[in-house]
N, C-alpha and C positions, 0 to 999 in steps of 0.2 A: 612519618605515619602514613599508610594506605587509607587511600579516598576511599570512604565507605557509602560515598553519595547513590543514590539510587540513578541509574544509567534509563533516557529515556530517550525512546526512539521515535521519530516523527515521520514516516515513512509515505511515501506519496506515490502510488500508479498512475503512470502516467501511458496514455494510448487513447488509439483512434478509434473507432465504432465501425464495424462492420454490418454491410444489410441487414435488418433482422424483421422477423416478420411475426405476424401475431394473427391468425385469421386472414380477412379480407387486409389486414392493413400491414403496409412494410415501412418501415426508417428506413431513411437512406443514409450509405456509409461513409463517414464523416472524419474529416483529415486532420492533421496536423494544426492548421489555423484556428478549426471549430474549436477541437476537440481537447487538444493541450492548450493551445497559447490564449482559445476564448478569444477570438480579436471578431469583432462584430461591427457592422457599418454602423448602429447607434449608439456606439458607446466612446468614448474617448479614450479609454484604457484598458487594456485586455485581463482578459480576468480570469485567467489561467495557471501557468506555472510562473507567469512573472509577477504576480500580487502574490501568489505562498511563496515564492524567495525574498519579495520585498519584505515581506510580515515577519519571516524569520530573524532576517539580516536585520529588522529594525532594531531586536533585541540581540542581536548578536551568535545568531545558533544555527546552523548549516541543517537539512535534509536530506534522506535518505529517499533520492528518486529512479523507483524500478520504473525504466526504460523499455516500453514493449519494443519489440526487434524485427518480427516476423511480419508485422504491416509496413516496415518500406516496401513490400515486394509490392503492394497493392497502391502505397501512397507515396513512394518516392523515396529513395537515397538521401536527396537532399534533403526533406524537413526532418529525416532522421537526425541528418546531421546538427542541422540548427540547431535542435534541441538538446542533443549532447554537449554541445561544444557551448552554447548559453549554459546551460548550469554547471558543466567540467567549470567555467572560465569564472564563473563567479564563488567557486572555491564549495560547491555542494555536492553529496555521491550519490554518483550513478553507478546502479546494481541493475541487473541482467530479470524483464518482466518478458513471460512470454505467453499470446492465445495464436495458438496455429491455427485457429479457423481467419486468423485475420491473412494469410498470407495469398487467400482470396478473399477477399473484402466482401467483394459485390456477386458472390456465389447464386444468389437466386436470381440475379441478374441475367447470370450465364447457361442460367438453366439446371445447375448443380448442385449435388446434395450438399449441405452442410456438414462439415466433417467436424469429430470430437472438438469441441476447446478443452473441455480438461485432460491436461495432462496423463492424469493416468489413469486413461482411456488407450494408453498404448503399452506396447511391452518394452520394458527397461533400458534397452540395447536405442530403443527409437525416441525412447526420453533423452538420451543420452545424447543422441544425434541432434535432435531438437536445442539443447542447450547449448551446446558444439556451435551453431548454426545461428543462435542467438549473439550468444556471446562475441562472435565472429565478428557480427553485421556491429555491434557494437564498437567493437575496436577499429572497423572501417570508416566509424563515424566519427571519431576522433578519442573516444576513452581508452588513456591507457589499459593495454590487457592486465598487468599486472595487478591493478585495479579491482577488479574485478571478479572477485571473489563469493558475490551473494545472489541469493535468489528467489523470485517467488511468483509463484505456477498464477496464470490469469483462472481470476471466482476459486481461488484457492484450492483449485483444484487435481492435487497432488496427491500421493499414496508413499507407503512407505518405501514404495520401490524408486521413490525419486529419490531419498535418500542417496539409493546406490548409485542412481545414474549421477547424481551431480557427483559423487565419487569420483567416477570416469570420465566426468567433463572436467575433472580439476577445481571443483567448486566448494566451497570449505562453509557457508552458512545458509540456511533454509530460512524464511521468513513464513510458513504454511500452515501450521502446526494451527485450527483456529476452531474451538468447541462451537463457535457460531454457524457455522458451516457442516457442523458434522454430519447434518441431518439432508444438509445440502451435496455441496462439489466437495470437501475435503473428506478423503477416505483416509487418513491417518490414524492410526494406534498404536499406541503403544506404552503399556503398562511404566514405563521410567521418565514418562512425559514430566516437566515441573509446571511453574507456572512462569518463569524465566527462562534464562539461555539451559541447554541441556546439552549433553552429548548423544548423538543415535544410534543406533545397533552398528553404523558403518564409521569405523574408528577412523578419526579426523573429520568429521563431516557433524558441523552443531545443529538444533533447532533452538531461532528464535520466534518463540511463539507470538503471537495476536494478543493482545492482551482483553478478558473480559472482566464479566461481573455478569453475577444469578439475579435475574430480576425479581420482583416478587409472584411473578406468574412462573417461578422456577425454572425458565428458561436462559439459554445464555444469551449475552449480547456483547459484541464486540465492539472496541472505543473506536469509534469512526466518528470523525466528523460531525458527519451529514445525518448520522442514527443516532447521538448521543447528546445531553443538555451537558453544559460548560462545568457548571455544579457537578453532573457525575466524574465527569472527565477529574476533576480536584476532588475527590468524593476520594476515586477509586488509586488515584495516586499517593492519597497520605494512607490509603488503606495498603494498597501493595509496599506502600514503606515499612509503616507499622509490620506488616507480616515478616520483614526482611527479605522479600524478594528484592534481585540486583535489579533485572532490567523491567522495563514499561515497552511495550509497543504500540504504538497508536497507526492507526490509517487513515489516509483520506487519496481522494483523486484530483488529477489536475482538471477536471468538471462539474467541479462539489461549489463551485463560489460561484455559480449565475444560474438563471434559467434561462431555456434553450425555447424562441420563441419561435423560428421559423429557420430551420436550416438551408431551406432553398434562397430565402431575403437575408441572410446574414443578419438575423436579429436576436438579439439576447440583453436581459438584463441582471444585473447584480443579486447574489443571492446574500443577503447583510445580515443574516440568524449567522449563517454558515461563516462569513468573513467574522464575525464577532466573536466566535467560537474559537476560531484561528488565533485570532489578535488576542484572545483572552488567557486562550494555553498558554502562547508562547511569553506574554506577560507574566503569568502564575510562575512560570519555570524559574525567569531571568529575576523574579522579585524572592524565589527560595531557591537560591541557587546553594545558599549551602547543603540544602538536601537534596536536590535534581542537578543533575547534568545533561544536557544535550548531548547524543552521540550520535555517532551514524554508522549503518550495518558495514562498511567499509572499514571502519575502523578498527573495529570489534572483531572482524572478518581476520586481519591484517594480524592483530593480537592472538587471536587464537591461532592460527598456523604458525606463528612464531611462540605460543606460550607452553611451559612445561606445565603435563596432565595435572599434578595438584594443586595448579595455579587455578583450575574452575571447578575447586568443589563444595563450594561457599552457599549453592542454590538449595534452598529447602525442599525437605524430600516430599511435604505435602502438598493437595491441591484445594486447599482453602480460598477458593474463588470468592474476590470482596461481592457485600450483597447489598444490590441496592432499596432503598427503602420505599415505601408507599409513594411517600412526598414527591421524592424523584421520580418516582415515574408517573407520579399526574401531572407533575412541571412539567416534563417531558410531551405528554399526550397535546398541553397546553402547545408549548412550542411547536411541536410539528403541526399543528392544527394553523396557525398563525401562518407558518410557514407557506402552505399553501395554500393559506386567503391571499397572503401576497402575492404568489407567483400568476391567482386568477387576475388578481387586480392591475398586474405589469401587463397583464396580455390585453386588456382590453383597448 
């Protein structure tokens, strides 16, 4: 009999920080140690991409880590690699993340405009190049090319012409597709969107959407981490079941679990709303697993280029976005408020 379990994606950006400036005030652009792995002189254990693999692996479920590419030019080859080759080696996938304003980091440094990060901010042919070039530094870093298969634009910042350029990069799933964003970086439409995996106007090439929910101020919100209460996250999962959609995508970053106290003193502390929220998912999954499975975009990537066309058309054709309730979102208002009582109260 075919698994009819609902397919949940746990997906995690992973990248450094680039200059950015705001007014009189600039961040400085922050590497591979800060940024991904969280390793800080007061802390004893990093709090990066090695506590979201520990939190998965405790329960037994791999992640989906989009690998930014274009900041070794700025931050090194080598923490490229570390990072590939730590999560390739502990049996987790790595898919292809890219912001081409990172491949100068420190641009206001240099006295240099700030070029587009989103993606498509460019024409098709130079997306295509872009991913080409990602993908590359990727496989230099130790991931198998054949691997690698999936993708998604930094601030989601794609159109549907990336569609065609991952086309011609050989790229066979999008992870962009995100109504939270629409108003934002993502310029995607398209009338045949689902609210799961789809097929896009460019035949062989899927979108796996973002997964939301309509708050009660009618707006969308996307299952992140760091923007959502635990309760929605299991709220919106037995809802997207109930509706029989196949897949679930959720987000987060490998910067979502500390606060960042002092990047020049290497100071930071634990973010334990955000770590609880982790530990809770992935408990929720591993405790109904006969309804949820963990998967990862590499998988699915992997299946669909090998799978015949009416092997995916299982996906409901409506967009019946679950809706979240009052409760949830004053719980929510609650929590984020806590949240940063604590982070004032870490810094003092």
């Amino acid at each position: 009999m075919a698994d009819d379990r609902t397919r949940v994606y746990i997906t995690v950006d992973v990248e450094c920080a680039e200059e950015r400036v705001e007014g009189d005030s600039k961040s400085p652009a922050m590497g591979y140690d800060l940024r991904i792995w969280g390793r800080f002189v007061n802390q004893r254990e990093p709090l990066g991409i090695e506590l979201i693999m520990r939190e998965l692996e405790a329960c037994g479920q791999r992640g989906t880590f989009f690998v930014e590419a274009i900041g070794s030019y700025s931050f090194g080859m080598e923490g490229l690699t570390s990072v590939c080759q730590a999560l390739h080696g502990r049996g987790h996938d790595v898919q292809l993340h890219v912001h081409p304003v990172q491949r100068r980091a420190d641009w206001h440094t240099r006295g240099e405009q700030r070029v587009s990060d989103d993606i498509a901010d460019y024409p098709v042919e130079e997306q295509a190049r872009l991913l080409l070039e990602g993908r590359d530094l990727l496989v230099r870093a130790g991931v198998p090319a054949a691997e690698l298969l999936g993708y998604r634009a930094g601030n989601f910042g794609a159109n549907n012409d990336t569609w065609r350029a991952m086309k011609l990069a050989g790229l066979v799933l999008s992870s962009n597709y995100n109504p939270c964003y629409f108003t934002k970086n993502c310029k995607m439409q398209y009338p045949g969107a689902r609210l799961g995996l789809f097929e896009t106007p460019e035949k062989g090439v899927y979108e796996l959407p973002v997964s939301n929910f309509i708050e009660p101020t009618k707006r969308f919100r996307h299952l992140q981490i760091t923007a959502v209460t635990l309760k929605e996250i299991k709220h919106c999962l037995l809802r997207y079941r109930a509706l029989g959609v196949r897949e679930v995508t959720l987000v987060t970053h490998s910067f979502e679990f500390y606060f960042l106290d002092s990047a020049a003193a290497r100071r930071g502390y634990p973010n334990r709303l955000n770590m609880e929220r982790l530990r809770g998912l992935c408990r929720f999954l591993q405790e109904n697993s006969k309804d949820f499975e963990v998967d990862t975009v590499g998988g699915l990537a992997r299946r669909l280029a090998d799978a015949a066309p009416e092997e995916r058309d299982s996906a409901p054709p409506s967009l019946e976005f679950p809706q979240s309730s009052a409760i949830h979102h004053a719980r929510r208002v609650v929590e984020q408020a806590y949240k940063r009582v604590a982070q004032r109260l870490n810094f003092r």
